[in-house]
NUVOKE-454681 format. One record per residue: x, y, z of N, C-alpha, C, O in turn; residue in one letter; residue number from 1. Coordinates in steps of 0.02 Angstrom, whole numbers, plus 50000, padded with zeros to 5 digits. Last residue first. Layout:
BEGIN
+-------+-------+-------+-------+-------+-------+-------+-------+-------+-------+-------+-------+---+-----+
:    nX :    nY :    nZ :   caX :   caY :   caZ :    cX :    cY :    cZ :    oX :    oY :    oZ : r :   k :
+-------+-------+-------+-------+-------+-------+-------+-------+-------+-------+-------+-------+---+-----+
:     X :     Y :     Z :     X :     Y :     Z :     X :     Y :     Z :     X :     Y :     Z : a : NUM :
...
+-------+-------+-------+-------+-------+-------+-------+-------+-------+-------+-------+-------+---+-----+
***
This chain:
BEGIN
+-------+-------+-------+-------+-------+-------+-------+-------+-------+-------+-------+-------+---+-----+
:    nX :    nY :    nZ :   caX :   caY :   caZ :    cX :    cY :    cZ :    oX :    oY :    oZ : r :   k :
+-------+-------+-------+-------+-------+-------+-------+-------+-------+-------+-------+-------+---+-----+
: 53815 : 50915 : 51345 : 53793 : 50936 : 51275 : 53826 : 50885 : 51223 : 53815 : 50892 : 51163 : x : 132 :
: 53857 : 50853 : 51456 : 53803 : 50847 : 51446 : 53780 : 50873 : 51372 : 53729 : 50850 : 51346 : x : 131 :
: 53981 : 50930 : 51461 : 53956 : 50845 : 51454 : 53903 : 50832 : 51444 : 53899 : 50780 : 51410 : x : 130 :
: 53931 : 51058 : 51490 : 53977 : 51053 : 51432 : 53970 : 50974 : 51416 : 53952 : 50958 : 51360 : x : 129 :
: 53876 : 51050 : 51633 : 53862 : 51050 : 51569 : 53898 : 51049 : 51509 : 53860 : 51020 : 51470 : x : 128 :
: 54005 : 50992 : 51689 : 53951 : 50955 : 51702 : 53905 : 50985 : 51644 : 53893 : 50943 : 51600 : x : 127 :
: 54079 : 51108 : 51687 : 54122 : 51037 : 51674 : 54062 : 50996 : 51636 : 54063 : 50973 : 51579 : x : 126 :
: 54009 : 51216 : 51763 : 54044 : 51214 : 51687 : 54029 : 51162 : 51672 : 53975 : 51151 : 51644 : x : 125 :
: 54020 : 51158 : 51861 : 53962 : 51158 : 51839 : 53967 : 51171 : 51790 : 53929 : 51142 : 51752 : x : 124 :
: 54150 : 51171 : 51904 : 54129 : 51089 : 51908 : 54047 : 51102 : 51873 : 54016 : 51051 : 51860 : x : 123 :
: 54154 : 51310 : 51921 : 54203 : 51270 : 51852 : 54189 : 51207 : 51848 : 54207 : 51177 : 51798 : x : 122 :
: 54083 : 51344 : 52023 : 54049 : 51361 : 51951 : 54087 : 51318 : 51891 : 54064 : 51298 : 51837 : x : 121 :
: 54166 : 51266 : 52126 : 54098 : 51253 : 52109 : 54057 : 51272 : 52049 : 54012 : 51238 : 52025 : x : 120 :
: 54273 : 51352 : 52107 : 54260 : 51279 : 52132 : 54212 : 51259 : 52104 : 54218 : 51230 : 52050 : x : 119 :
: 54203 : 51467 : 52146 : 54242 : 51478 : 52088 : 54253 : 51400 : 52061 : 54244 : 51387 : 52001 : x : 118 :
: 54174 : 51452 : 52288 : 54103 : 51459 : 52238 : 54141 : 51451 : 52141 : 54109 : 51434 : 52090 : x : 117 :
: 54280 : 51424 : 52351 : 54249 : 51382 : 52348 : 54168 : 51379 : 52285 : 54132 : 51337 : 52259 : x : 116 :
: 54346 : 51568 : 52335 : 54374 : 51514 : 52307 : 54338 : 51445 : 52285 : 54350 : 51414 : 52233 : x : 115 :
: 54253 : 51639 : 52403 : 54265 : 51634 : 52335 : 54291 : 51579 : 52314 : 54261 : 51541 : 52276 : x : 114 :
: 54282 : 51572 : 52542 : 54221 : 51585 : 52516 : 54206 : 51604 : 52425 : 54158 : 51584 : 52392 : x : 113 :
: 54430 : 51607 : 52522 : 54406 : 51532 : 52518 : 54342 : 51540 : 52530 : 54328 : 51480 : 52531 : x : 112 :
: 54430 : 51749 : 52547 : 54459 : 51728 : 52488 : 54426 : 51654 : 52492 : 54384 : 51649 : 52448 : x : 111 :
: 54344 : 51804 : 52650 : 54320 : 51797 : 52602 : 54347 : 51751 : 52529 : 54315 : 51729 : 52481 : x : 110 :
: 54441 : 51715 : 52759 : 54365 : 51705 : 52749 : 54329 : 51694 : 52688 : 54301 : 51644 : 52665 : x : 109 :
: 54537 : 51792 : 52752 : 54557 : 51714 : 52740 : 54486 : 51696 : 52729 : 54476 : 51658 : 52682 : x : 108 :
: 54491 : 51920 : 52770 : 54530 : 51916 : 52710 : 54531 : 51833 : 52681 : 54528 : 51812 : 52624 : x : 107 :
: 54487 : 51896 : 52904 : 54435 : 51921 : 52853 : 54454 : 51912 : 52806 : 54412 : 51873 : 52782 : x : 106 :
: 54592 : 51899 : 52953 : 54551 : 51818 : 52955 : 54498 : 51815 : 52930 : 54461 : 51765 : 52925 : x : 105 :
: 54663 : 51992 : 52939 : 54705 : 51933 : 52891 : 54646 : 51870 : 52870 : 54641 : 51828 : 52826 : x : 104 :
: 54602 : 52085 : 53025 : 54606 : 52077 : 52942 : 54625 : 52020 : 52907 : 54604 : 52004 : 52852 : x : 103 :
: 54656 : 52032 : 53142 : 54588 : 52010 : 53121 : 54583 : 52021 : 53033 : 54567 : 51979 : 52991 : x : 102 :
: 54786 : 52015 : 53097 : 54778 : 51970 : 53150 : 54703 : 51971 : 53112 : 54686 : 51932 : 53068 : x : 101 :
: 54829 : 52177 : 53120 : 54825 : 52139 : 53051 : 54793 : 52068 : 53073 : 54741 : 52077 : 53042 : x : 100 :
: 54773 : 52224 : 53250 : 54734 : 52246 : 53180 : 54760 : 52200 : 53132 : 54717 : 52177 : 53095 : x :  99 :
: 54868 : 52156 : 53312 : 54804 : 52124 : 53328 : 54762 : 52129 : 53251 : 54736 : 52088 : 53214 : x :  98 :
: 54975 : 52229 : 53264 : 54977 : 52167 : 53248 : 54895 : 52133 : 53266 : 54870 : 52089 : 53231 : x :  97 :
: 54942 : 52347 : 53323 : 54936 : 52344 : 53240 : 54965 : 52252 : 53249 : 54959 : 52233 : 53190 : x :  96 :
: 54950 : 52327 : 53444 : 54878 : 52325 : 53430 : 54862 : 52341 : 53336 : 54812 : 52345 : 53301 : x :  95 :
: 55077 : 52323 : 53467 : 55054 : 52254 : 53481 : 54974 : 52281 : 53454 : 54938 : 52232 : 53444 : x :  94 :
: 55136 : 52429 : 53432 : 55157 : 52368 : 53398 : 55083 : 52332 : 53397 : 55045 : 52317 : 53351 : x :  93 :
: 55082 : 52501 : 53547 : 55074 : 52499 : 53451 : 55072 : 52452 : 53429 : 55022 : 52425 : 53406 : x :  92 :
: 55133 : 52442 : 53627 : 55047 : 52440 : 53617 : 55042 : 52467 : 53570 : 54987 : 52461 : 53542 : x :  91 :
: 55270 : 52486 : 53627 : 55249 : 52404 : 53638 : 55178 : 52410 : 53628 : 55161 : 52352 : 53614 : x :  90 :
: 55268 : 52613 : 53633 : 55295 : 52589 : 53575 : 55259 : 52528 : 53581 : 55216 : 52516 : 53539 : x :  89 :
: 55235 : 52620 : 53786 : 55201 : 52649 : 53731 : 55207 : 52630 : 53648 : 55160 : 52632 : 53609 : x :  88 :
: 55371 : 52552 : 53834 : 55292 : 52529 : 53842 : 55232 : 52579 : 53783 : 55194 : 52551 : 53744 : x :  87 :
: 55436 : 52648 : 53796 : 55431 : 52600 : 53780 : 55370 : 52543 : 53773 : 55340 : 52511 : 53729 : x :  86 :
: 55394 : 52744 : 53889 : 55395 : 52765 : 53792 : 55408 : 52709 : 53769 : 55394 : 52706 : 53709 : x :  85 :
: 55411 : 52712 : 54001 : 55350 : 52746 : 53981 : 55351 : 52719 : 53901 : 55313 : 52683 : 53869 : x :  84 :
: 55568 : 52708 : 53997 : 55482 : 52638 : 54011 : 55446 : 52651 : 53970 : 55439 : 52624 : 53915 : x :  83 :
: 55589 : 52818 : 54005 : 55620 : 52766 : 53926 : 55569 : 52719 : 53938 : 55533 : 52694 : 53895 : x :  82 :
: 55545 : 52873 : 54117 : 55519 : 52898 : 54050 : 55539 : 52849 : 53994 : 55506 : 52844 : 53942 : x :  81 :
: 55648 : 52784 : 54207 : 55556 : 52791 : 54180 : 55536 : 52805 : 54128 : 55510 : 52765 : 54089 : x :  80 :
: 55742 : 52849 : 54168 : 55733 : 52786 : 54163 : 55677 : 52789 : 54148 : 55652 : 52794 : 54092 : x :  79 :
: 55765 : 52997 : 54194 : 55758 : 52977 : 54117 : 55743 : 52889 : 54115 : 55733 : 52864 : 54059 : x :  78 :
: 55617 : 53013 : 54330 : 55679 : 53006 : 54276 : 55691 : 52975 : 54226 : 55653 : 52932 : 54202 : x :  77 :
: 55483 : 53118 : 54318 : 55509 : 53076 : 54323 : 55580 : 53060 : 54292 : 55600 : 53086 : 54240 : x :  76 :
: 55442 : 53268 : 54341 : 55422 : 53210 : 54383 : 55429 : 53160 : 54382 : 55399 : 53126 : 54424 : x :  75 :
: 55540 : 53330 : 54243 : 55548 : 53350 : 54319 : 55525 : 53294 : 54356 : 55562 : 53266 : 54396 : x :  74 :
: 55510 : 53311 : 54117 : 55544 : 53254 : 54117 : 55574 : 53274 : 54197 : 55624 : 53244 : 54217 : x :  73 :
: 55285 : 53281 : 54140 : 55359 : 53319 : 54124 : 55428 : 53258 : 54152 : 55423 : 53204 : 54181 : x :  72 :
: 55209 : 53175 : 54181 : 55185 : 53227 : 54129 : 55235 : 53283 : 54132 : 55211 : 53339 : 54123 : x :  71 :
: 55206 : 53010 : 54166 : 55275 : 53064 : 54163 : 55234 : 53137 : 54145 : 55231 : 53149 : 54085 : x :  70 :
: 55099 : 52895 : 54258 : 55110 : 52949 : 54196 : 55150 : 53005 : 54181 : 55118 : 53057 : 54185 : x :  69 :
: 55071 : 52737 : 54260 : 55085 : 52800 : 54280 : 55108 : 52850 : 54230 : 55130 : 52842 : 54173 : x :  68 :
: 54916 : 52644 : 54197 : 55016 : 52661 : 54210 : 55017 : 52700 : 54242 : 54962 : 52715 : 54266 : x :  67 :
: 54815 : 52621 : 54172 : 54820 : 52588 : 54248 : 54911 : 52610 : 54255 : 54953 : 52597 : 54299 : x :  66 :
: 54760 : 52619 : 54063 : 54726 : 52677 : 54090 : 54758 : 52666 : 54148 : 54735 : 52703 : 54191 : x :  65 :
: 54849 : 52538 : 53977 : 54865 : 52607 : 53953 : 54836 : 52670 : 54025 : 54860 : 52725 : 54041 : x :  64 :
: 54817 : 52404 : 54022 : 54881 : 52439 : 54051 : 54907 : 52501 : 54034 : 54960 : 52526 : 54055 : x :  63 :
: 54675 : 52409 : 53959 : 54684 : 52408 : 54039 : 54775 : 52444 : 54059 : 54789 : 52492 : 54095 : x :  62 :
: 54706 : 52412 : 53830 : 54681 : 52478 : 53859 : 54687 : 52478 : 53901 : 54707 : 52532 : 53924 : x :  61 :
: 54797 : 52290 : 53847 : 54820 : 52341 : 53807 : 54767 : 52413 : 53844 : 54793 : 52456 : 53879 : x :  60 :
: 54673 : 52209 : 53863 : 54725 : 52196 : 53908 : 54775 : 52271 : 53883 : 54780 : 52307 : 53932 : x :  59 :
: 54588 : 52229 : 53767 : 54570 : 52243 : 53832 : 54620 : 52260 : 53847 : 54631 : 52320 : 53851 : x :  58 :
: 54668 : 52154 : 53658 : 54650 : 52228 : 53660 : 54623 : 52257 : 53712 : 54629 : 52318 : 53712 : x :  57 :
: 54644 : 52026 : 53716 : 54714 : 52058 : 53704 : 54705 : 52135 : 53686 : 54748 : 52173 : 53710 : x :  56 :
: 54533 : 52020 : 53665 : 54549 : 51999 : 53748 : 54616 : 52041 : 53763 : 54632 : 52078 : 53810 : x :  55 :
: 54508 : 52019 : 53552 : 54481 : 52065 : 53592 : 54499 : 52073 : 53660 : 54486 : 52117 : 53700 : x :  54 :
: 54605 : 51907 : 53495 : 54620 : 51983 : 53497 : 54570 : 52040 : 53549 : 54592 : 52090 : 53576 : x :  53 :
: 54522 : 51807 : 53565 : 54580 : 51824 : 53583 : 54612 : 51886 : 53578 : 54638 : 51918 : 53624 : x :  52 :
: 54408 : 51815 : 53481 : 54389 : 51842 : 53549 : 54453 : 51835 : 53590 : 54448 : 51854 : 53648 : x :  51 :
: 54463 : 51793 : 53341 : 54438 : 51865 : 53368 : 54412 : 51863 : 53445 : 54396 : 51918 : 53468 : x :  50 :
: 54529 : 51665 : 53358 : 54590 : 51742 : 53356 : 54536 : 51787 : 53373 : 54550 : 51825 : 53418 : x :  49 :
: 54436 : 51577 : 53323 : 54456 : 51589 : 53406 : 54518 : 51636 : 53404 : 54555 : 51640 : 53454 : x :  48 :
: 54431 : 51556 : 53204 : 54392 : 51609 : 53239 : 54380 : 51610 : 53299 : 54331 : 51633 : 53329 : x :  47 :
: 54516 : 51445 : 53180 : 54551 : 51517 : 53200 : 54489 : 51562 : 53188 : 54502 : 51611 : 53154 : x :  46 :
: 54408 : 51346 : 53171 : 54454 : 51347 : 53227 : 54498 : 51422 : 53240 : 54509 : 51447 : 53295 : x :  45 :
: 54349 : 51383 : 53065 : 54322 : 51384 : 53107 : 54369 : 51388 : 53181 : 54361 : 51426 : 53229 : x :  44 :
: 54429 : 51365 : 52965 : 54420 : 51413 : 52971 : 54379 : 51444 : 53043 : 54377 : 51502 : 53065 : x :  43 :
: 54490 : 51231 : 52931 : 54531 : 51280 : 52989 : 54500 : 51335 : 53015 : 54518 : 51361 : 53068 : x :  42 :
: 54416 : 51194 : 52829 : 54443 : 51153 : 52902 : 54444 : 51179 : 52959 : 54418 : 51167 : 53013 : x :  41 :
: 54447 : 51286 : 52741 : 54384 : 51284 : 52725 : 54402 : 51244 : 52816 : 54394 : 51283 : 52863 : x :  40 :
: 54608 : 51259 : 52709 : 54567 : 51303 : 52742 : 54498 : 51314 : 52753 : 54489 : 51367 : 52783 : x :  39 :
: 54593 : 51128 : 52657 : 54613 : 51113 : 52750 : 54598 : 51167 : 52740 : 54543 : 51165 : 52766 : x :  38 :
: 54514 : 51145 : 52570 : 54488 : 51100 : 52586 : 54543 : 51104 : 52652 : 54523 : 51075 : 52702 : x :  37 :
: 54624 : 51214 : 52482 : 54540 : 51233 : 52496 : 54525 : 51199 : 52552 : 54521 : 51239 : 52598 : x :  36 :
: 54725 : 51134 : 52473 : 54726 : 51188 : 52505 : 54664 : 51220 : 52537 : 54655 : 51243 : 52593 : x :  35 :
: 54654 : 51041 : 52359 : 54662 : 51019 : 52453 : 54686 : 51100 : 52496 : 54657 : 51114 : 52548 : x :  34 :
: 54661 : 51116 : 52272 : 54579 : 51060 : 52307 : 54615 : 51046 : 52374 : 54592 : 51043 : 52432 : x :  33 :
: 54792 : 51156 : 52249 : 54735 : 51192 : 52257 : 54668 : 51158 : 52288 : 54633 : 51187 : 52329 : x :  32 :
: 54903 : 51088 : 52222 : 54862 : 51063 : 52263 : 54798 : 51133 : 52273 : 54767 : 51135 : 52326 : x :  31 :
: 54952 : 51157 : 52093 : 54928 : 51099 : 52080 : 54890 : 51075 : 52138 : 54842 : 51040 : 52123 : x :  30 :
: 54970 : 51327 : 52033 : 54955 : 51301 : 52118 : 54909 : 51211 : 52094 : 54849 : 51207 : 52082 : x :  29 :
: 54980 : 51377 : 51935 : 55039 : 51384 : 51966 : 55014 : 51332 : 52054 : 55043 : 51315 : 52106 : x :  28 :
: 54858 : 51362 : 51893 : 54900 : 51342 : 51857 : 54968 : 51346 : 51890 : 55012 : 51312 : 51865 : x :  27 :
: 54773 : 51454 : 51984 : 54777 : 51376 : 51986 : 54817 : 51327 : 51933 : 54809 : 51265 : 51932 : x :  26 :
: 54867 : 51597 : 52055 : 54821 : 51571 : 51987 : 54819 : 51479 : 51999 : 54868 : 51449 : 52023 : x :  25 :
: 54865 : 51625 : 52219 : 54889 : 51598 : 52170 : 54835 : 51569 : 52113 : 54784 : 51536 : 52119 : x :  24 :
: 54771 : 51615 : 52338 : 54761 : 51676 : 52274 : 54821 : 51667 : 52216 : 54820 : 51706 : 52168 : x :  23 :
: 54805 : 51547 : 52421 : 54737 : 51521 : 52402 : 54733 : 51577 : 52336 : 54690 : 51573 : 52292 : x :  22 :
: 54931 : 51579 : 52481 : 54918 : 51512 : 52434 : 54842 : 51495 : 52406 : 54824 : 51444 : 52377 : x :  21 :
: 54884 : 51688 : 52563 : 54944 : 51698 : 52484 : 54931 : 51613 : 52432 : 54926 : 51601 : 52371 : x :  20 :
: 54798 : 51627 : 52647 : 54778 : 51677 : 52605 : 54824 : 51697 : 52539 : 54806 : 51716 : 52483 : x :  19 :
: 54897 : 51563 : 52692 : 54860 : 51520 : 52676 : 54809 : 51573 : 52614 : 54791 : 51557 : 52557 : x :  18 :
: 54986 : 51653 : 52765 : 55020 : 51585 : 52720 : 54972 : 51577 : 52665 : 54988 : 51581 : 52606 : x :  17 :
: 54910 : 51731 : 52841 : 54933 : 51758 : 52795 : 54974 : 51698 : 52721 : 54982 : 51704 : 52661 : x :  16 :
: 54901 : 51619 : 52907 : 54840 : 51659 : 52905 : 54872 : 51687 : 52815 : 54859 : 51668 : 52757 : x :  15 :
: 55023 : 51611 : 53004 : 54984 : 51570 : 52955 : 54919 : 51578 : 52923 : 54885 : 51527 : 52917 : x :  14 :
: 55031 : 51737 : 53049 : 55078 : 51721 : 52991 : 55052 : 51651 : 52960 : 55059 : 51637 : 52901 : x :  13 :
: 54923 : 51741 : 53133 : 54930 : 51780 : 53074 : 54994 : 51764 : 53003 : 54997 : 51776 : 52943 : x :  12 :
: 54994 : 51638 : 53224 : 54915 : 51628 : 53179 : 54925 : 51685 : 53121 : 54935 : 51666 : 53063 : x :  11 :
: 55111 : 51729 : 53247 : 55120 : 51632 : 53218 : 55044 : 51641 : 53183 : 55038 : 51648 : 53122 : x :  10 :
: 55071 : 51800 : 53328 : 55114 : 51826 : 53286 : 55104 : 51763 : 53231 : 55086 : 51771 : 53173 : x :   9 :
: 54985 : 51749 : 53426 : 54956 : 51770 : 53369 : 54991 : 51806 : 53318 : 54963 : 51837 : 53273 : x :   8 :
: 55115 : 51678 : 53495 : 55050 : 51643 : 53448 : 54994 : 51685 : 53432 : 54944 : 51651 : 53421 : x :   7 :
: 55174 : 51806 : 53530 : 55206 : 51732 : 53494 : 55161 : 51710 : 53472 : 55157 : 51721 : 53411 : x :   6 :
: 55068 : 51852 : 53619 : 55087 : 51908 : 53586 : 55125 : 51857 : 53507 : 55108 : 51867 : 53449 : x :   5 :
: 55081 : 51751 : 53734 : 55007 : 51761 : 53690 : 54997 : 51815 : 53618 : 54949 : 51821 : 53580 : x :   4 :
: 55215 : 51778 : 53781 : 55197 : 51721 : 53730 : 55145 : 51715 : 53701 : 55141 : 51682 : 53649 : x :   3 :
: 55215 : 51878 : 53859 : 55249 : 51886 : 53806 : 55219 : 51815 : 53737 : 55211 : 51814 : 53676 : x :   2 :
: 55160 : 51875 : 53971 : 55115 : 51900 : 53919 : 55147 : 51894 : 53850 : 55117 : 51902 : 53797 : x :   1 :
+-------+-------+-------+-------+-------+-------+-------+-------+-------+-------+-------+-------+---+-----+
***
């Protein structure tokens, strides 16, 4: 399981890449048209993170309702219990990474949905101003 946990560590971090490079002022960012233009690409393809994260959030409630359960440190030993709490730590983690995961792909959405209309009002600028 460990490796489905690796590649949405990786998508979000490219997620997050692409969203930092699309909000750079365009004076500091010379490939801007093409940045647009492979995220505008991509976007479709990493909206296969939200029925992964959901899958992965199953998988997380399934092993929360299916553990066993220390309910004092009498019924189990200190090993276990370090499981327990470990494993408990590990579905934090892992379901605030899901949470950033989908935010990130919202975030990547709206920014190159702007981006592209911002695109588009400055080429309509362009176009009247020539025209006068």
């Amino acid at each position: 399981m460990a490796l489905e946990w690796v590649v949405l560590s990786y998508v979000a971090a490219a997620e997050a890449t692409m969203v930092l490079l699309l909000t750079l002022p365009p004076t500091l960012n010379p490939l801007r048209k093409g940045v647009i233009s492979v995220t505008r690409n991509l976007l479709k393809p990493f909206l296969s993170v939200v029925p992964f994260c959901l899958f992965l959030l199953l998988d997380i409630y399934w092993k929360y309702e299916t553990r066993p359960s220390c309910k004092s440190s009498v019924s189990c030993t200190p090993s276990e219990l370090m499981r327990h709490q470990k494993s408990a730590i590990k579905s934090q983690r892992n379901g605030l990474l899901i949470a950033a995961a989908l935010m990130l792909y919202w975030m990547l959405f709206a920014v190159t949905r702007l981006a592209v209309q911002e695109e588009q009002l400055s080429e309509r600028v362009v176009r009247l101003q020539n025209q006068d």
